[in-house]
C-alpha positions in Angstrom: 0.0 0.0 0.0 2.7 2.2 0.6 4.2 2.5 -2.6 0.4 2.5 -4.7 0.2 5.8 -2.0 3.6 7.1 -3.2 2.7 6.7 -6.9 -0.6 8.3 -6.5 0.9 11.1 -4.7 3.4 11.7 -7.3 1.0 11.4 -9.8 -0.8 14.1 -8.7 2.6 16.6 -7.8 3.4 15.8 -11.1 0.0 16.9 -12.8 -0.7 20.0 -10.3 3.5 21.4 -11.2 4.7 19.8 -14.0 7.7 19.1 -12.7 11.0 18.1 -14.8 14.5 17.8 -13.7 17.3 17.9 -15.9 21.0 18.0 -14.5 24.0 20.1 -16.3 27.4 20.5 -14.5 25.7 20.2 -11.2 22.8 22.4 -11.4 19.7 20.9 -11.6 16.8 22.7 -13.7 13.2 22.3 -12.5 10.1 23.3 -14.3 7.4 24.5 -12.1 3.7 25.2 -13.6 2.3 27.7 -11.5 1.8 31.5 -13.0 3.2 34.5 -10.9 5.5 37.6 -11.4 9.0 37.3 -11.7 9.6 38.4 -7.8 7.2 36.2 -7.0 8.9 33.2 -9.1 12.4 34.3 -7.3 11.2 34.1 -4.0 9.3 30.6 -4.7 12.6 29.5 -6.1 14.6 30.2 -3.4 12.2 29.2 -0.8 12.0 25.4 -2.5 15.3 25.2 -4.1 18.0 27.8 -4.6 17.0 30.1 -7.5 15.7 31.1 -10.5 17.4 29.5 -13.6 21.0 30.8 -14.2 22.0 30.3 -17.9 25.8 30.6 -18.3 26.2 28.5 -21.7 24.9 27.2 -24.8 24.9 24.2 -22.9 23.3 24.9 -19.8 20.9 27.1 -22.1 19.8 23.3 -23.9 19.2 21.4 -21.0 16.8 24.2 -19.4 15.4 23.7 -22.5 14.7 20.3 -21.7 13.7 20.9 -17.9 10.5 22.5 -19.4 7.3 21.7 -22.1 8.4 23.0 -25.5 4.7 25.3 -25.9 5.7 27.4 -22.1 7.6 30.5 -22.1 8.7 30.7 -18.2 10.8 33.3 -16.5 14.4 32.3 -16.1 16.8 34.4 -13.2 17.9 37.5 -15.5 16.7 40.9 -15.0 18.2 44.7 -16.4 20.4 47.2 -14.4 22.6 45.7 -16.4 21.5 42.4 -17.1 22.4 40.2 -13.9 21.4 37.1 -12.8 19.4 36.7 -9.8 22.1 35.8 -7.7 24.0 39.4 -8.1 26.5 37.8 -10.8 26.7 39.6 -15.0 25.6 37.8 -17.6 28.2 37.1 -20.1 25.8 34.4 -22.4 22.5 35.6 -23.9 19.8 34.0 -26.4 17.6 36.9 -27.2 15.1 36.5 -30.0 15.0 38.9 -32.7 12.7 41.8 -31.4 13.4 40.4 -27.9 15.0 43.4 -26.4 12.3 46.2 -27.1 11.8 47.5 -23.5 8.6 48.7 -24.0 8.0 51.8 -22.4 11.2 51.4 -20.7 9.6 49.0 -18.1 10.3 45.5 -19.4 13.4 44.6 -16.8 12.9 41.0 -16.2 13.2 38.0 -19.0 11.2 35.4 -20.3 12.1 32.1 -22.1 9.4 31.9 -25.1 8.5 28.2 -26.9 11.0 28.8 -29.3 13.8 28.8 -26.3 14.7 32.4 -27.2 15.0 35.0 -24.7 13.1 38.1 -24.6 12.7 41.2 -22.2 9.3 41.1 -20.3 7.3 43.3 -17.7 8.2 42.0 -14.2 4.7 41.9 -13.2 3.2 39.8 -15.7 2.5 36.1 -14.5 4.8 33.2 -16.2 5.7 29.6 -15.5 9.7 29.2 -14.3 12.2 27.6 -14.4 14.2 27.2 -10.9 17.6 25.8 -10.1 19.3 23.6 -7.3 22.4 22.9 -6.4 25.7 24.1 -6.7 
């Protein structure tokens, strides 16, 4: 009975979050499935795990890719002022789409990763999946 209780239980974690874990050079991605704002989505991430998703290299920037459905875009740990990682540390790696850094009314300071896996600037505020990290 125990593990038909641990099945079901996952079953349903896994339906309510969406969950995905993918591992690169000791981090570990994790897609959670829940709308909020980008601080929101920081603080969630470092409650649960350790942060938002830090993206130092095209491969790192592939396996997020894999942590999450290919149709979500999800806020990942870069924001402007100049662009920095959550965790205080300048981004040297970028994927922006096309049109991606527009900063609409000079307010978009947070970024998104669209279905395409292209980056793009985005308005703190709005409510978007993530993607979170663990470990180092």
């Amino acid at each position: 009975m125990g593990n038909e209780m641990l099945s079901v239980l996952g079953k349903i974690l896994i339906q309510k979050y969406s969950l995905s874990v993918t591992d690169q050079n000791n981090k570990n991605y994790i897609f959670i499935n829940q709308a909020m704002s980008w601080s929101s989505a920081q603080q969630y991430c470092r409650t649960n795990y350790k942060d938002l998703a830090m993206i130092e290299n095209q491969e790192e920037n592939m396996e997020a890719q894999n942590a999450k459905p290919s149709s979500s875009t999800v806020w990942i740990g870069l924001y402007r002022e100049p662009w920095t990682w959550s965790d205080g540390s300048l981004s040297s790696f970028t994927n922006w789409e096309p049109s991606g850094l527009n900063n609409v009314n000079e307010s978009q300071h947070c970024v998104t990763e669209n279905p395409q896996h292209q980056w793009a600037d985005e308005f703190c505020a709005r409510g978007y999946s993530r993607i979170c990290r663990f470990r180092p």
